[in-house]
LUMSEZA-843398 format. One record per atom (N, C-alpha, C): residue number from 1; residue in one letter; chain; atom name; x, y, z. Coordinates in steps of 0.1 Angstrom, whole numbers, plus 5000, padded with zeros to 4 digits. Example, Ala and Ser with C-alpha at 12.3 -4.5 7.8 and 13.67 -1.06 7.14 Angstrom:
REM LUMSEZA-843398
{nr->1, rest->A, kette->A, atom->N, X->5132, Y->4943, Z->5078} .
{nr->1, rest->A, kette->A, atom->CA, X->5123, Y->4955, Z->5078} .
{nr->1, rest->A, kette->A, atom->C, X->5132, Y->4967, Z->5078} .
{nr->2, rest->S, kette->A, atom->N, X->5128, Y->4978, Z->5071} .
{nr->2, rest->S, kette->A, atom->CA, X->5137, Y->4989, Z->5071} .
{nr->2, rest->S, kette->A, atom->C, X->5129, Y->5000, Z->5079} .
***
This chain:
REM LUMSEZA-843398
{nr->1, rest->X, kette->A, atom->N, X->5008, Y->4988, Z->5000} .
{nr->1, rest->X, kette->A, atom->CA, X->5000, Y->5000, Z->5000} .
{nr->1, rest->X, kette->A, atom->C, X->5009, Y->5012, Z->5000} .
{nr->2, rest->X, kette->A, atom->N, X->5003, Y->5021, Z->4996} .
{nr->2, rest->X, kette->A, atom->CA, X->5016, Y->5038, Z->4990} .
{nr->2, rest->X, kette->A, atom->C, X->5009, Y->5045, Z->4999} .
{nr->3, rest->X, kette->A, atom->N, X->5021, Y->5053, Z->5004} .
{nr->3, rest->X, kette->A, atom->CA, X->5016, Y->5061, Z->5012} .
{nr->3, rest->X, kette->A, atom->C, X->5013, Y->5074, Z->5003} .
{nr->4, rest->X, kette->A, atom->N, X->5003, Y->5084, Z->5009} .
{nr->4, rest->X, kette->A, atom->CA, X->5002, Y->5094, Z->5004} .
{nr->4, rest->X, kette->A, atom->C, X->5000, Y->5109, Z->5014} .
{nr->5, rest->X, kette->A, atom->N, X->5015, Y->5118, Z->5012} .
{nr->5, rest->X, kette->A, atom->CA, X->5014, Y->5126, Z->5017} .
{nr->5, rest->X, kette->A, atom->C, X->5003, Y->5140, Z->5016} .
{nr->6, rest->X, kette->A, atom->N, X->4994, Y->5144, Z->5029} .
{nr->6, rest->X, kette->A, atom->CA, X->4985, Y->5152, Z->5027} .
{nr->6, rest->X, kette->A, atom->C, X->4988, Y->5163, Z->5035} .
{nr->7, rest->X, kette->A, atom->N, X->4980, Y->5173, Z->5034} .
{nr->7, rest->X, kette->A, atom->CA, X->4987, Y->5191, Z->5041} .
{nr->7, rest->X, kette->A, atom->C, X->4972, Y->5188, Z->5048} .
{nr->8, rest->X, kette->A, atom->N, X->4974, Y->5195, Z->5061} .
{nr->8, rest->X, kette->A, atom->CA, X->4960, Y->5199, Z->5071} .
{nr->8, rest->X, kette->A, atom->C, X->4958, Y->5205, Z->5063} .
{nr->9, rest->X, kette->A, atom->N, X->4941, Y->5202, Z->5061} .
{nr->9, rest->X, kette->A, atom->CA, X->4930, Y->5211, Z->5052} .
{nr->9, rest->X, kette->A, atom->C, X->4928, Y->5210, Z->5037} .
{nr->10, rest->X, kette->A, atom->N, X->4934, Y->5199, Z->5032} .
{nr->10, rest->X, kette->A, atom->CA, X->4939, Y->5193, Z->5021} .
{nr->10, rest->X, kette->A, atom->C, X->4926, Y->5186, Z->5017} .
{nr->11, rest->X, kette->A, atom->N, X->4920, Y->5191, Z->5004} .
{nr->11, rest->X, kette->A, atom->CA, X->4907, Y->5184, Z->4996} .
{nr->11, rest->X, kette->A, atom->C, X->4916, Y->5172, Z->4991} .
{nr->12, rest->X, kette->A, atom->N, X->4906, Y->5161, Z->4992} .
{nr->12, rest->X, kette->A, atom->CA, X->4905, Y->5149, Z->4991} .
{nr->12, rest->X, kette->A, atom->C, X->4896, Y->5143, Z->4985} .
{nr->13, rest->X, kette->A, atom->N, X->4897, Y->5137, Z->4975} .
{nr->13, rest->X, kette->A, atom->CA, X->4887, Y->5125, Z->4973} .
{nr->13, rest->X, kette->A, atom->C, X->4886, Y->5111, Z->4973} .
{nr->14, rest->X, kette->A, atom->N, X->4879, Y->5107, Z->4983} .
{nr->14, rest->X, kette->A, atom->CA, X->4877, Y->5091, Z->4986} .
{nr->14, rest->X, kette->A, atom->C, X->4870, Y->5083, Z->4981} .
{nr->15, rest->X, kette->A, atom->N, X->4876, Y->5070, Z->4976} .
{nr->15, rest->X, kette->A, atom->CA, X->4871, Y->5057, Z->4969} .
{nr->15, rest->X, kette->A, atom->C, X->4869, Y->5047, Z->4980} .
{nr->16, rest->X, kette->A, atom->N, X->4861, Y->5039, Z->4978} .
{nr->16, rest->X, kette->A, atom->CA, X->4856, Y->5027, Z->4987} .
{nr->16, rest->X, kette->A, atom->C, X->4846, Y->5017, Z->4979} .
{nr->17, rest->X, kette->A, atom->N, X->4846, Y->5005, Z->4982} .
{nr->17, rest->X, kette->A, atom->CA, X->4838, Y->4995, Z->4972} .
{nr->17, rest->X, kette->A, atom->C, X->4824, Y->5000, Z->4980} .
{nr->18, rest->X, kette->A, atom->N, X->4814, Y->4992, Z->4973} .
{nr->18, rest->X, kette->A, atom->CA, X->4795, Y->4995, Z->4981} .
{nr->18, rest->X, kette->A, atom->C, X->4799, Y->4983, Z->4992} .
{nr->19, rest->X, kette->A, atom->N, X->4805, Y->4972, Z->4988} .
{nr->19, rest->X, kette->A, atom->CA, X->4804, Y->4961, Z->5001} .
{nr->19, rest->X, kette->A, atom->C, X->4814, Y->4964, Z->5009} .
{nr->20, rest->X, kette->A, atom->N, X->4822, Y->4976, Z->5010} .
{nr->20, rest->X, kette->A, atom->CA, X->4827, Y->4981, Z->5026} .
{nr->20, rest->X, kette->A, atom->C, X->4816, Y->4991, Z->5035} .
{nr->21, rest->X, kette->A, atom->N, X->4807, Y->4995, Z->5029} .
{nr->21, rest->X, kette->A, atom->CA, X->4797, Y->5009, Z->5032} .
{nr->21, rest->X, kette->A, atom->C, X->4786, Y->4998, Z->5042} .
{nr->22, rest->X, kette->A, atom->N, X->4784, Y->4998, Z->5053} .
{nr->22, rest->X, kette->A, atom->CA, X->4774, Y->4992, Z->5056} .
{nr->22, rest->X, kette->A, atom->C, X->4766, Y->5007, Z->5065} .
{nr->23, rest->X, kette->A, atom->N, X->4749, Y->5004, Z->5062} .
{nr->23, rest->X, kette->A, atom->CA, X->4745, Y->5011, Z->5064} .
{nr->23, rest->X, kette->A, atom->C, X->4736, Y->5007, Z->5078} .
{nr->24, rest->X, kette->A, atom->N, X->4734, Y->5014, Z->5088} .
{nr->24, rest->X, kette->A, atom->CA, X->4732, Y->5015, Z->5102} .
{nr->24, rest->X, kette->A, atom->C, X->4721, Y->5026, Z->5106} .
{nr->25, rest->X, kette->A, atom->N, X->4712, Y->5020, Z->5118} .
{nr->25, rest->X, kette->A, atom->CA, X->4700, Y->5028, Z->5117} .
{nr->25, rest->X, kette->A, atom->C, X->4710, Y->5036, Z->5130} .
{nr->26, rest->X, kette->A, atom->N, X->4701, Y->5050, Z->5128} .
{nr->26, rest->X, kette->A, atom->CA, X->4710, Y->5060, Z->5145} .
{nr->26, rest->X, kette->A, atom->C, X->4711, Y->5055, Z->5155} .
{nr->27, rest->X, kette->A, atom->N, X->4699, Y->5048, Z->5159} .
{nr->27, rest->X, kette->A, atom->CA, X->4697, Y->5043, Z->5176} .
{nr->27, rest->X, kette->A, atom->C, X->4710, Y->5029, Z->5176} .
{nr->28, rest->X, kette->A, atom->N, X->4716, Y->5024, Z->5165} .
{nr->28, rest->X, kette->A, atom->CA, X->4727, Y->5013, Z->5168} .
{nr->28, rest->X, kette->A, atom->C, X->4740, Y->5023, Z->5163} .
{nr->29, rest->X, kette->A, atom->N, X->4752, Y->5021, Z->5173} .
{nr->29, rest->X, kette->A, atom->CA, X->4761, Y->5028, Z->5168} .
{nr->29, rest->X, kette->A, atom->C, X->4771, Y->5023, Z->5158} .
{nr->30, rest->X, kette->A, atom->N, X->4780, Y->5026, Z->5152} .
{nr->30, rest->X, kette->A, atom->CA, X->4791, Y->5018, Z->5148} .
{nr->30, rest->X, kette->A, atom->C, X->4801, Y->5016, Z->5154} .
{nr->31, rest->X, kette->A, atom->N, X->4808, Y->5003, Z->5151} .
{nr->31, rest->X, kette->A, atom->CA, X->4818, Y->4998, Z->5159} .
{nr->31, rest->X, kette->A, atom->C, X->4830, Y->5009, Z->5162} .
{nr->32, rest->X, kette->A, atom->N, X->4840, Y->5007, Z->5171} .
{nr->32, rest->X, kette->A, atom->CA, X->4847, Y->5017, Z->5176} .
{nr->32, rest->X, kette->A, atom->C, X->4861, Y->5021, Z->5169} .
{nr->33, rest->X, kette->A, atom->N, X->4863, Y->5009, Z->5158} .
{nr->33, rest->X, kette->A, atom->CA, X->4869, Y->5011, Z->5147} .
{nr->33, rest->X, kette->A, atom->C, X->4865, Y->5014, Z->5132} .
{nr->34, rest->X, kette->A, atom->N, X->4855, Y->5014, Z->5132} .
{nr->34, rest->X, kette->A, atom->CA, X->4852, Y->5025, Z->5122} .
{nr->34, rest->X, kette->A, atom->C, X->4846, Y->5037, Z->5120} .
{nr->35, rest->X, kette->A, atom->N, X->4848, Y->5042, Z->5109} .
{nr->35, rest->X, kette->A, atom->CA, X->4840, Y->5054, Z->5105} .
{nr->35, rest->X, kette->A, atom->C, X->4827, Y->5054, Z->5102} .
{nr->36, rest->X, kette->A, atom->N, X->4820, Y->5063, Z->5107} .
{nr->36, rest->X, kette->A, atom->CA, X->4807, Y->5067, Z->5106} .
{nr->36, rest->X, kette->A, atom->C, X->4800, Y->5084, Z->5100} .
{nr->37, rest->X, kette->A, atom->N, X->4788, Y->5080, Z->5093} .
{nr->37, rest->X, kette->A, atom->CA, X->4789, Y->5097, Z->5092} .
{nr->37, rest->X, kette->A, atom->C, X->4773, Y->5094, Z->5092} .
{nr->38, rest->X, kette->A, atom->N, X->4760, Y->5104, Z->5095} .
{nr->38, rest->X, kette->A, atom->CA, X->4750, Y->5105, Z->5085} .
{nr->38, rest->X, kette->A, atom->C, X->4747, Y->5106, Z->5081} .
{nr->39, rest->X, kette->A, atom->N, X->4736, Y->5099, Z->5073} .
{nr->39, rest->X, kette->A, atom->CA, X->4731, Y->5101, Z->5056} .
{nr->39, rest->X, kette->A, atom->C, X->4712, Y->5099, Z->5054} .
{nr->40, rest->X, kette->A, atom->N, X->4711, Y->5099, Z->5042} .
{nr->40, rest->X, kette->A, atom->CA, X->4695, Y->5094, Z->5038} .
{nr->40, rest->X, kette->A, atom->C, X->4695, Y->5086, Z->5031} .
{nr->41, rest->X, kette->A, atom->N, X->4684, Y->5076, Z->5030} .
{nr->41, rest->X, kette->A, atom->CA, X->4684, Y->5064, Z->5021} .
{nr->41, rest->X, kette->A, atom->C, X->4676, Y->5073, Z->5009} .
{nr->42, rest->X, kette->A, atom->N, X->4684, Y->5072, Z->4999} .
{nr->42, rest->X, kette->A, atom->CA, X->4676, Y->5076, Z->4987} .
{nr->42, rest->X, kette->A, atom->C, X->4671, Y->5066, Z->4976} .
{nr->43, rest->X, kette->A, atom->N, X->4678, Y->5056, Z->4976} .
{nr->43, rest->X, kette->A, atom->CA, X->4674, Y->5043, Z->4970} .
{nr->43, rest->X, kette->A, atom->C, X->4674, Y->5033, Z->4974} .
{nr->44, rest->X, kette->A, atom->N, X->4666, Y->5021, Z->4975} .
{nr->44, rest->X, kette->A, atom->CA, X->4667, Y->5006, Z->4980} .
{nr->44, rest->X, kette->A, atom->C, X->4663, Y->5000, Z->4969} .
{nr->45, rest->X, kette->A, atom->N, X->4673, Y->4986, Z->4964} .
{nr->45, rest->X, kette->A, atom->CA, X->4669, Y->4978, Z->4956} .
{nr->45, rest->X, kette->A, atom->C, X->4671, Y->4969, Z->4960} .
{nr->46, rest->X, kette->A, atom->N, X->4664, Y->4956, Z->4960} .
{nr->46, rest->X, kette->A, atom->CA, X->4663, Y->4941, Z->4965} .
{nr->46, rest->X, kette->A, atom->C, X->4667, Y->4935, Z->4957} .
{nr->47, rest->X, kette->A, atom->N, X->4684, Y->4925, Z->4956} .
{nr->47, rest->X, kette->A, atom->CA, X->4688, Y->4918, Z->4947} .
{nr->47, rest->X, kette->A, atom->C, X->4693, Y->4905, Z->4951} .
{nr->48, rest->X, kette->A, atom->N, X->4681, Y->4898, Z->4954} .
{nr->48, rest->X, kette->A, atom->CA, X->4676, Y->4882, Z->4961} .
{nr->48, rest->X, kette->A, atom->C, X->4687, Y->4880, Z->4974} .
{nr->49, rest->X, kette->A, atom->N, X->4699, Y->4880, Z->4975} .
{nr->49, rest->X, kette->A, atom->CA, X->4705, Y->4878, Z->4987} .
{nr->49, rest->X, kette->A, atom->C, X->4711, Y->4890, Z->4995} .
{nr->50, rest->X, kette->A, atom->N, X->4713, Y->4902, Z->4986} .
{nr->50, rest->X, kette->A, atom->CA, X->4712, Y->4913, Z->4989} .
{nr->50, rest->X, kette->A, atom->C, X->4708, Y->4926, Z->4988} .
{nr->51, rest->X, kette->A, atom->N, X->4706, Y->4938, Z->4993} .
{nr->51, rest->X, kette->A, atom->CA, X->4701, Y->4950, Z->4994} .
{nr->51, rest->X, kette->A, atom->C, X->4713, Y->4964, Z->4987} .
{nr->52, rest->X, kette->A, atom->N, X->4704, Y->4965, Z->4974} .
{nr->52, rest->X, kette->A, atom->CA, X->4715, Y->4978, Z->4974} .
{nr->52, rest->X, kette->A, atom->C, X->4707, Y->4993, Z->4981} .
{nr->53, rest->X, kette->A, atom->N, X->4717, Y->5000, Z->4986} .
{nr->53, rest->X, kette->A, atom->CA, X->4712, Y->5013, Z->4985} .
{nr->53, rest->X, kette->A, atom->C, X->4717, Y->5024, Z->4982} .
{nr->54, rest->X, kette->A, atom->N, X->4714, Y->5034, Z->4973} .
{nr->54, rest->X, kette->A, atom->CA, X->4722, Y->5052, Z->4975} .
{nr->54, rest->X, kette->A, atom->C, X->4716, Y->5052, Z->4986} .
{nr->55, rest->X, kette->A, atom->N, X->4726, Y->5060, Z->4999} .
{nr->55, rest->X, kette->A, atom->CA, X->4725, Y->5067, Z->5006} .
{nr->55, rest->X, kette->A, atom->C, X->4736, Y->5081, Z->5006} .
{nr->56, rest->X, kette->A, atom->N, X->4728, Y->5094, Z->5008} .
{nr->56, rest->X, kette->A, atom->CA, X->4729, Y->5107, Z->5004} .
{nr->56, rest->X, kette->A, atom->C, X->4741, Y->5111, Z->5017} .
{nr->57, rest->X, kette->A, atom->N, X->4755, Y->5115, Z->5017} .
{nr->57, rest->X, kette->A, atom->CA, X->4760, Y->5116, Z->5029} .
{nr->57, rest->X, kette->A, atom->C, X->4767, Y->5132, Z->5023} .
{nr->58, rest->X, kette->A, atom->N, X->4764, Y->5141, Z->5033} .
{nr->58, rest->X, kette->A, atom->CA, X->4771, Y->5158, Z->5028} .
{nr->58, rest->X, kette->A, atom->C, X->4770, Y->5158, Z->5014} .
{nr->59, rest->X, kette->A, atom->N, X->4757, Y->5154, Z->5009} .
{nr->59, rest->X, kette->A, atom->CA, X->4756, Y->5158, Z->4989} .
{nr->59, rest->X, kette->A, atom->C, X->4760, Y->5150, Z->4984} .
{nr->60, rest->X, kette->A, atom->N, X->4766, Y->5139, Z->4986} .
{nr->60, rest->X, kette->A, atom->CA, X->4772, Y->5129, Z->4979} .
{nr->60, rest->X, kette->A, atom->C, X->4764, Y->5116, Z->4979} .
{nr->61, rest->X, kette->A, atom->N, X->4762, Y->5112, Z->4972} .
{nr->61, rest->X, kette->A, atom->CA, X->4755, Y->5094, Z->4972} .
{nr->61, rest->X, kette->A, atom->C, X->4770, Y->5086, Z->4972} .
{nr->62, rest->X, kette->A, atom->N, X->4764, Y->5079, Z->4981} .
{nr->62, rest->X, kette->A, atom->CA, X->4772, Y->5066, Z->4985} .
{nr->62, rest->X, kette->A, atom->C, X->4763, Y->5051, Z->4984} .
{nr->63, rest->X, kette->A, atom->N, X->4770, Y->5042, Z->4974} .
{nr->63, rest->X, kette->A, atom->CA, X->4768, Y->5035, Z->4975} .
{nr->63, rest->X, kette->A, atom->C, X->4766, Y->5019, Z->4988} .
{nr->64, rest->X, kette->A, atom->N, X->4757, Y->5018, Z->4988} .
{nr->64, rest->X, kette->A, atom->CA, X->4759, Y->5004, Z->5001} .
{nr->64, rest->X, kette->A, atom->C, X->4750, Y->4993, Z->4999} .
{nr->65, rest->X, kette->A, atom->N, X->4763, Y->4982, Z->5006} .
{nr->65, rest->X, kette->A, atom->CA, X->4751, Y->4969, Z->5002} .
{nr->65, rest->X, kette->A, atom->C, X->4752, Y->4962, Z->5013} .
{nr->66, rest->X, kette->A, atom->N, X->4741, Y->4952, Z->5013} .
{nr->66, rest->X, kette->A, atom->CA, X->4738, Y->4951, Z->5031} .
{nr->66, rest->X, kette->A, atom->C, X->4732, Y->4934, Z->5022} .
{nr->67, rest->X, kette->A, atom->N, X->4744, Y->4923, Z->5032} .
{nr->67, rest->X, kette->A, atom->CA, X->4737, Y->4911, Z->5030} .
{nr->67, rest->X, kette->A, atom->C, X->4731, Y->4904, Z->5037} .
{nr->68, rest->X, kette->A, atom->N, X->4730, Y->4910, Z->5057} .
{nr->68, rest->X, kette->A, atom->CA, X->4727, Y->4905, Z->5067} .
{nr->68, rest->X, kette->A, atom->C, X->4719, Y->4912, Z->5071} .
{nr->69, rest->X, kette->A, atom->N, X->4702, Y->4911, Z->5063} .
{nr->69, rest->X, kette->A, atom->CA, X->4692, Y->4919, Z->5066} .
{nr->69, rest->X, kette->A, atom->C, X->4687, Y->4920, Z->5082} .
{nr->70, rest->X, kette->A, atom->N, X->4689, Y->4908, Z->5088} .
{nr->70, rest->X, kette->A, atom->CA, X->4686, Y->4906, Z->5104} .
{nr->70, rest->X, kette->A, atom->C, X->4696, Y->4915, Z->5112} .
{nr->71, rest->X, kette->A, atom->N, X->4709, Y->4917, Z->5108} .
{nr->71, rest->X, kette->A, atom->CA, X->4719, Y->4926, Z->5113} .
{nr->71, rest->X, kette->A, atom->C, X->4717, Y->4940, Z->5112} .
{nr->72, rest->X, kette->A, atom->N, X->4716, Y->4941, Z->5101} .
{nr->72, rest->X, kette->A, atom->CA, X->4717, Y->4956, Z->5096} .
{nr->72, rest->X, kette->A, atom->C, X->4703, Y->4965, Z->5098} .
{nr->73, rest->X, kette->A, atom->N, X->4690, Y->4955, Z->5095} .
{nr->73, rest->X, kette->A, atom->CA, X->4680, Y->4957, Z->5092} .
{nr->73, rest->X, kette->A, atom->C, X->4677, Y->4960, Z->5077} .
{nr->74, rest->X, kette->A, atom->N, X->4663, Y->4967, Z->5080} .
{nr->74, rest->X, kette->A, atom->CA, X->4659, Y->4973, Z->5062} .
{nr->74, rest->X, kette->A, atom->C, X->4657, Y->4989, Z->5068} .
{nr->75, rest->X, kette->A, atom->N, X->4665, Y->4995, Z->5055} .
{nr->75, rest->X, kette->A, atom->CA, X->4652, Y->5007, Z->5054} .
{nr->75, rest->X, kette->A, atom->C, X->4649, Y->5017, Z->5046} .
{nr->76, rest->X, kette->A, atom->N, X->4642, Y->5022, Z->5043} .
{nr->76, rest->X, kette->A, atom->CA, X->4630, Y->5031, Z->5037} .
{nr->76, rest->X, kette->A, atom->C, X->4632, Y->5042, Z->5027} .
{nr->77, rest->X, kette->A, atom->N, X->4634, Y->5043, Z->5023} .
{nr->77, rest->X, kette->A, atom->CA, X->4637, Y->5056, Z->5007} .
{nr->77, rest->X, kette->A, atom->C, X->4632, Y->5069, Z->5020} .
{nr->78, rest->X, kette->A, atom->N, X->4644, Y->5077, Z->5023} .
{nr->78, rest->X, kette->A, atom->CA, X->4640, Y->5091, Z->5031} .
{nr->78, rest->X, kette->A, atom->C, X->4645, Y->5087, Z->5045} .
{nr->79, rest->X, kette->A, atom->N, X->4649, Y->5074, Z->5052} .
{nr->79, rest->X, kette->A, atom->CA, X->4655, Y->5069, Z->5063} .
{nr->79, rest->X, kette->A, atom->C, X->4665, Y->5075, Z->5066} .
{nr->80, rest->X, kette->A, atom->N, X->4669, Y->5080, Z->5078} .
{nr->80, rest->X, kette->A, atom->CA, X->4679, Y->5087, Z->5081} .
{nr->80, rest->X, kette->A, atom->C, X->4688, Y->5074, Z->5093} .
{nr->81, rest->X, kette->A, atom->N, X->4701, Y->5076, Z->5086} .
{nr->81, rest->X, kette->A, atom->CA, X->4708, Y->5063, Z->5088} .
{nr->81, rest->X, kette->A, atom->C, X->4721, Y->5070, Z->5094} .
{nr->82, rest->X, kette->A, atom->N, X->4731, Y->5060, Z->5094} .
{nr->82, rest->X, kette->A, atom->CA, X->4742, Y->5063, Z->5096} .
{nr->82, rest->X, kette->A, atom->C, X->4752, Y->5052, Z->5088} .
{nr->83, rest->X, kette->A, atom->N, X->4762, Y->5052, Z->5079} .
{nr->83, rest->X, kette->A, atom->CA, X->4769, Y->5047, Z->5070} .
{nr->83, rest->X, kette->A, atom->C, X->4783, Y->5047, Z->5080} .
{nr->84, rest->X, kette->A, atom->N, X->4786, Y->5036, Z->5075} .
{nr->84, rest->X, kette->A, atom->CA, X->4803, Y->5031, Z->5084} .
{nr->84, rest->X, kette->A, atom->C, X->4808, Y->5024, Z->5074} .
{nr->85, rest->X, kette->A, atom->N, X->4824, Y->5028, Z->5076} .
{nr->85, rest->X, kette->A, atom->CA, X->4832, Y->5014, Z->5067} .
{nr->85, rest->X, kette->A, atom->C, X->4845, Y->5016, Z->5077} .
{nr->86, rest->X, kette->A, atom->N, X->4855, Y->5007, Z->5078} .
{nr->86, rest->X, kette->A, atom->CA, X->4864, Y->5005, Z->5083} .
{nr->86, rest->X, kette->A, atom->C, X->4874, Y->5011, Z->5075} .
{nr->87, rest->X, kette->A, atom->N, X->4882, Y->5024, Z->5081} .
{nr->87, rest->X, kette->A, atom->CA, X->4893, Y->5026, Z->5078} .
{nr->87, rest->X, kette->A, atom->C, X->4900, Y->5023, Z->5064} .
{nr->88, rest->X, kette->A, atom->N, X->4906, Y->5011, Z->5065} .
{nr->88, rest->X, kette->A, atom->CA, X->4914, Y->5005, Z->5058} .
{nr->88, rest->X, kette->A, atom->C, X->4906, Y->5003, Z->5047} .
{nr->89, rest->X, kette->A, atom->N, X->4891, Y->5005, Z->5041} .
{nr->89, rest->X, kette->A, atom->CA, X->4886, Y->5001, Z->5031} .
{nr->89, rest->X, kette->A, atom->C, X->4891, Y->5018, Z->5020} .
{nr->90, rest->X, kette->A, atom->N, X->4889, Y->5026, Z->5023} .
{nr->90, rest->X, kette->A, atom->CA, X->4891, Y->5039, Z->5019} .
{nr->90, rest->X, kette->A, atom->C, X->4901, Y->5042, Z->5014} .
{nr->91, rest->X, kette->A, atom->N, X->4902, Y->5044, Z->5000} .
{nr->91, rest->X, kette->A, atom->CA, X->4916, Y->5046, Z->4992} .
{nr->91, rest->X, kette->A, atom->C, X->4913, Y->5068, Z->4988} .
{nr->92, rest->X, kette->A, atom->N, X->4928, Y->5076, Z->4993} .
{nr->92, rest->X, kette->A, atom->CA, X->4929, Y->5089, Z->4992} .
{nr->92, rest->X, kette->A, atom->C, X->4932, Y->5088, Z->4977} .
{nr->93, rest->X, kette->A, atom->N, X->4925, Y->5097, Z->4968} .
{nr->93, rest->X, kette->A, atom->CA, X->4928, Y->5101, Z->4956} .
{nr->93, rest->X, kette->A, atom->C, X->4931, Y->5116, Z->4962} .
{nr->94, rest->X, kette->A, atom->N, X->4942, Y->5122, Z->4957} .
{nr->94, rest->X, kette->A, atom->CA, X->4950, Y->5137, Z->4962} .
{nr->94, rest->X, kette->A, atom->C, X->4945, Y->5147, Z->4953} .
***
């Protein structure tokens, strides 16, 4: 992995696959190693063993896919959620 040197206050753009994005209702928190932010569900599509969704995070759509409906739950086109992925999934474009 390349390291990449950044300046405090330094625009970034970050890449991540949809199956690191797991999406989380507010009342459950995310784990204490990852990152969290919140967002809105603007899309849900059901695709037999998993869930895709856009969810809307600071203007941006992020993609997420969710295979452990009993874990994660479901929810709702307009649900206000919270999106996590682990660190290490997140690649800096400078």
């Amino acid at each position: 992995m390349s390291t990449v040197m950044l300046l405090v206050g330094q625009s970034v753009s970050l890449v991540l696959r949809p199956e690191s994005v797991a999406p989380l209702s507010h009342r459950g928190a995310a784990p204490a190693e990852q990152v969290a932010a919140p967002g809105v569900v603007r899309t849900r599509t059901f695709l037999g063993e998993k869930v895709e969704y856009a969810v809307e995070v600071a203007g941006v759509l992020l993609r997420a896919v969710s295979y452990d409906l009993l874990h994660h739950g479901l929810f709702d086109v307009g649900a206000r959620v919270q999106v996590s992925c682990a660190p290490a999934s997140l690649r800096v474009l400078g």
